[in-house]
N, C-alpha and C positions, 0 to 999 in steps of 0.2 A: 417326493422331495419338495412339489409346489405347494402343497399343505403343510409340513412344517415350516415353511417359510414363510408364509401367510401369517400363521400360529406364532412363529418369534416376533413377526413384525406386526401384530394386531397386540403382543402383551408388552412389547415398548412403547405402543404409543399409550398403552391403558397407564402403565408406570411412568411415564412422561408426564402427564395431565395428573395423576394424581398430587405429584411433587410440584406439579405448580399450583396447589391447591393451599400449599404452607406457607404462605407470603408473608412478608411484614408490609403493616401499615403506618404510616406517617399522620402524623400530625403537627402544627406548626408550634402548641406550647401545651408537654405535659400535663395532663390533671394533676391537680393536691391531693395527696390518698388523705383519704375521710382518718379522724379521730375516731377511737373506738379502745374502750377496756379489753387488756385484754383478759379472758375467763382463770382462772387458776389451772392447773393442771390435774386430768381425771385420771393419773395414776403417776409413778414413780418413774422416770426416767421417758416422761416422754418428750416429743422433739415440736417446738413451735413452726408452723409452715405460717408462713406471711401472704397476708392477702394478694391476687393477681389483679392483673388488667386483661380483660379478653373484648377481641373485636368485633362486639353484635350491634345489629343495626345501624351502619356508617359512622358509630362511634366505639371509644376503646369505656367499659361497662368493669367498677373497681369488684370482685367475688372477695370477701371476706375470708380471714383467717382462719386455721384451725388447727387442733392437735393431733397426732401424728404418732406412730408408733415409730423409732429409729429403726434405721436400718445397718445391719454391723458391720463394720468397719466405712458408714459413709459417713457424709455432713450434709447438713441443706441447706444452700446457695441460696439465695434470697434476690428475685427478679429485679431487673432497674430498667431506668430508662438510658436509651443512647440516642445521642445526637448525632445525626449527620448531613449530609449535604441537602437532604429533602425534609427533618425536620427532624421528631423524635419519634423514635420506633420500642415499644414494649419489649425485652428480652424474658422471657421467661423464667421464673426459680427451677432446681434440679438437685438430683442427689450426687455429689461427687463422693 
């Protein structure tokens, strides 16, 4: 019984740390997302995803656009920025 309990209380803490691993970061004023064409579309019905911000190197680094096969019955949400008390934090795009 002292080994499974060891075992639940060694993969909480492993689940605990990992979820702290998914932070957001702040900054005191948004980057301008870069100008950039965007390419035509290489087939029929496909779906534009908009470039992200991700945070490497103690800065948030703009990943470029791209196209996208839909997905059925969703839509893609298009990331922003939000402002809050500590400055502005990236939200991520998603398929709703």
């Amino acid at each position: 019984m002292k080994t499974l309990a060891k075992v639940g209380i060694l993969l909480a803490l492993t689940g605990s740390l990992l979820t702290s691993c998914a932070g957001e970061y702040y900054v005191t004023n948004h980057p301008v997302e870069p100008y950039y064409v965007r390419s035509a579309a290489p087939y029929a019905g496909a779906v534009w995803i908009d470039g992200e911000w991700v945070w490497t190197g103690g800065r948030y680094n703009y990943i470029g656009g791209h196209w996208a096969r839909p997905r059925a019955g969703r839509v893609w949400v298009r990331g922003s920025w939000a402002h809050g008390a500590r400055g502005y934090a990236w939200h991520r795009g998603y398929w709703r």
